[in-house]
C-alpha positions as CSV (number, residue, x, y, z in Angstrom):
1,X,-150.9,-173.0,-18.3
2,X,-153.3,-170.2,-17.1
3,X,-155.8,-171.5,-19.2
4,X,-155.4,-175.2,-18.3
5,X,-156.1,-174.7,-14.3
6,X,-159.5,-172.6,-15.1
7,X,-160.6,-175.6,-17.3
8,X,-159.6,-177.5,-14.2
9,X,-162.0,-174.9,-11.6
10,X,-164.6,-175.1,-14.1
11,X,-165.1,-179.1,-14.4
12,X,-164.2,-179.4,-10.0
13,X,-167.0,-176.7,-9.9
14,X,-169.7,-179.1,-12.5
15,X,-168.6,-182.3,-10.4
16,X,-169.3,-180.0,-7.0
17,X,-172.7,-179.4,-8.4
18,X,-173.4,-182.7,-9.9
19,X,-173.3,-183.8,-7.0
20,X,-175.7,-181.9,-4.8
21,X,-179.0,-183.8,-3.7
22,X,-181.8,-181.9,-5.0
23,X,-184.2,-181.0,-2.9
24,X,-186.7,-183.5,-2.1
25,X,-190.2,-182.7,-1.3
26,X,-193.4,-185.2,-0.7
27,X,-197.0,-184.4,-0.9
28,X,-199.6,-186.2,1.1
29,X,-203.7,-185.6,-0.2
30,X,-206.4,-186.5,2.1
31,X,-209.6,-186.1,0.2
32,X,-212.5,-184.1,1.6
33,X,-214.2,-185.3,4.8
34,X,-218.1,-185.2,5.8
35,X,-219.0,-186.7,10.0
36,X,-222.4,-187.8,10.2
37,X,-224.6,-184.7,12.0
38,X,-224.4,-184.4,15.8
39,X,-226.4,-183.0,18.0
40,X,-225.1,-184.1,21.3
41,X,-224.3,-180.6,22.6
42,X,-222.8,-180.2,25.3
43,X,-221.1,-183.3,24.2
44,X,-219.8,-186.2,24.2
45,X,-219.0,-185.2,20.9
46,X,-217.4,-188.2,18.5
47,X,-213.6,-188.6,17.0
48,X,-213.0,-189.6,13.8
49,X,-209.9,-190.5,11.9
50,X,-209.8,-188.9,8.4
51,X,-207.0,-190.6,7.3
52,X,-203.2,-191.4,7.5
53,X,-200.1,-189.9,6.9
54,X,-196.9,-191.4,6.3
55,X,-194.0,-189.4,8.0
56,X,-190.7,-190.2,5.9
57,X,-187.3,-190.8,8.0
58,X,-184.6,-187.3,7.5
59,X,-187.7,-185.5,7.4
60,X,-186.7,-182.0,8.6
61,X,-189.8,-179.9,7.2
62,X,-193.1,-180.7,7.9
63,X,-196.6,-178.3,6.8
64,X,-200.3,-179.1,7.1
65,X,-203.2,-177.3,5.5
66,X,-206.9,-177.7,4.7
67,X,-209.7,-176.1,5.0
68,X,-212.6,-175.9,7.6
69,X,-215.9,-176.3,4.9
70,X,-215.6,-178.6,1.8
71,X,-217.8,-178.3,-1.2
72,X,-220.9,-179.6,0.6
73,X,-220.7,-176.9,3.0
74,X,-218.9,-173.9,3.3
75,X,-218.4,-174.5,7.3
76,X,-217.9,-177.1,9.8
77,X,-219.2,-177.7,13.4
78,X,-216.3,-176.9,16.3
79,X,-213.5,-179.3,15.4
80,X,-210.3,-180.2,16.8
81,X,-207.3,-181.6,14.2
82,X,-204.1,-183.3,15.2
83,X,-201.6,-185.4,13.6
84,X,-200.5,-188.0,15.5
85,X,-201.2,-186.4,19.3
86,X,-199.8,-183.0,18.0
87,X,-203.1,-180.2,17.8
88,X,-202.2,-178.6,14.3
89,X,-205.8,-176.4,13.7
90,X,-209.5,-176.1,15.8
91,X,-212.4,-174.1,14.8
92,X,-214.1,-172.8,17.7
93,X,-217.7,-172.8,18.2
94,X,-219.6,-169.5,16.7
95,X,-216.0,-168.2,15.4
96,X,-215.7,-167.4,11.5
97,X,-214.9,-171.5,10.1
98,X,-217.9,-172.7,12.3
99,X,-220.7,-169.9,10.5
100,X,-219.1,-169.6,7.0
101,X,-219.8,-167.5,5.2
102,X,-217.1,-169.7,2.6
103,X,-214.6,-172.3,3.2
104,X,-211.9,-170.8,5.8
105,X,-207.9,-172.4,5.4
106,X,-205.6,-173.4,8.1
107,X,-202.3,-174.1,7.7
108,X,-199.5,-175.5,10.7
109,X,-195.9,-175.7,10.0
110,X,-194.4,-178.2,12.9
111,X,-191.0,-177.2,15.1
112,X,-188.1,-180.0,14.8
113,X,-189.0,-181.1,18.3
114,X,-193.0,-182.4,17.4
115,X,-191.4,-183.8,14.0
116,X,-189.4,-186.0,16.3
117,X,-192.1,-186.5,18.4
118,X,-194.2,-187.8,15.1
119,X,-191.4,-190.6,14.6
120,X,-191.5,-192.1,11.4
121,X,-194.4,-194.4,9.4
122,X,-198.2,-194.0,9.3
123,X,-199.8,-191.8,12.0
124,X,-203.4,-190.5,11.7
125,X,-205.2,-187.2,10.9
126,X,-207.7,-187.4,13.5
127,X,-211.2,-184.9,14.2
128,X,-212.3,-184.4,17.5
129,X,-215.9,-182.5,17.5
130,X,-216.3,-179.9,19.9
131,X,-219.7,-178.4,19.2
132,X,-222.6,-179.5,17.7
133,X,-223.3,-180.1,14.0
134,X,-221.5,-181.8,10.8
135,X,-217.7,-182.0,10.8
136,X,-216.6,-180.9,7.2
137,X,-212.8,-180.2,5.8
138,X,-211.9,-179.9,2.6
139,X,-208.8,-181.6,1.2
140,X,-206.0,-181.9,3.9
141,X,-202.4,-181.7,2.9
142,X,-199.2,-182.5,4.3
143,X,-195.9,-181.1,3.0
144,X,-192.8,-183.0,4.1
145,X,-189.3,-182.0,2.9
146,X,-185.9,-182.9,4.1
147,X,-182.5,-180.5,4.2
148,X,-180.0,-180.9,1.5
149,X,-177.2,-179.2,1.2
150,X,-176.4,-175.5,0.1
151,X,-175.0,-175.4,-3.5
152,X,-173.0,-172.4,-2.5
153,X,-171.5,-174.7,0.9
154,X,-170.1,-177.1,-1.9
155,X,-168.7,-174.8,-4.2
156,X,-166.8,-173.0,-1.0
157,X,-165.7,-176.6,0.3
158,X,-164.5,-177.4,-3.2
159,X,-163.0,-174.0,-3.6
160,X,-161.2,-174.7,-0.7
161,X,-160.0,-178.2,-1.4
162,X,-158.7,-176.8,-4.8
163,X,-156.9,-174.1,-3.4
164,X,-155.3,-176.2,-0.9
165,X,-154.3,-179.1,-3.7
166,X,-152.5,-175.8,-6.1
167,X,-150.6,-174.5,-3.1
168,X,-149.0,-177.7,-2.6
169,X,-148.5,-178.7,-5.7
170,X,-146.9,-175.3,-6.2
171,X,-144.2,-175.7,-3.1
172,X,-143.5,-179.8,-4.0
173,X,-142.8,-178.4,-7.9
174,X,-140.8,-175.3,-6.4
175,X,-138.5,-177.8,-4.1
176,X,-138.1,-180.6,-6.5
């Protein structure tokens, strides 16, 4: 009998895990971007959309990364990047990413709150120059991910709901 209601734990357990969403992950490539050169200093400088993202609906993760340079050039004039109207990276005039001496990464994860405030469909990578020069970024990536469930979170609930069913079963069988 013993050995019956293990067999029993074991398959609820494979059912429990069977069926768990695995986690689900999407990954967005913009290719590398050149500006035509500027030499408006101080400005008006130009804005330029790279490209377009599409933002998935349950996304609860979002990451973007590049890199200020691309292999034209190692560096890039003063730049500005957002997503939508949210500022995720800037290389500053004269810093490190604006003089080289090699191609320097950024990387933004984005809060819950400026997720929501992305919404959901296609919304642009766009490059604001702030100095003078040629606006280069290597490949830009977004990470998107959305929560699934913890495996251990099922196995407890199922645990649980086992339990619960044997105790039961054990008083109706004890009173019958």
């Amino acid at each position: 009998m013993k050995r019956s209601r293990v067999v029993g734990l074991l398959l609820a357990l494979t059912l429990c895990f069977s069926l768990v969403p695995l986690a689900s992950a999407d990954i967005q490539t913009l290719p590398e971007f050149s500006g035509p050169q500027s030499f408006d200093d101080p400005g008006p400088f130009p804005t330029y959309v790279v490209g377009t993202f599409n933002i998935l609906p349950g996304d609860t993760s979002l990451s973007i990364s590049g890199n200020f340079g691309n292999s034209m050039n190692s560096s890039t004039a003063g730049v500005d990047l957002y997503l939508g109207n949210i500022l995720v990276a800037q290389c500053v005039e004269n810093a490190g990413c604006w003089t080289g001496p090699g191609p320097t990464p950024w990387t933004d994860s984005l809060t819950p709150t400026q997720i929501a405030l992305l919404g959901t469909g296609l919304v642009n990578f766009t490059a604001v120059q702030t100095a003078e020069f040629t606006i280069r970024l290597g490949e830009t990536t977004l990470t998107q991910s959305a929560v699934t469930p913890e495996p251990g979170t099922i196995v407890m609930l199922g645990s649980g709901l086992l339990g619960l069913i044997g105790v039961v079963r054990r008083k109706f069988s004890r009173n019958a």
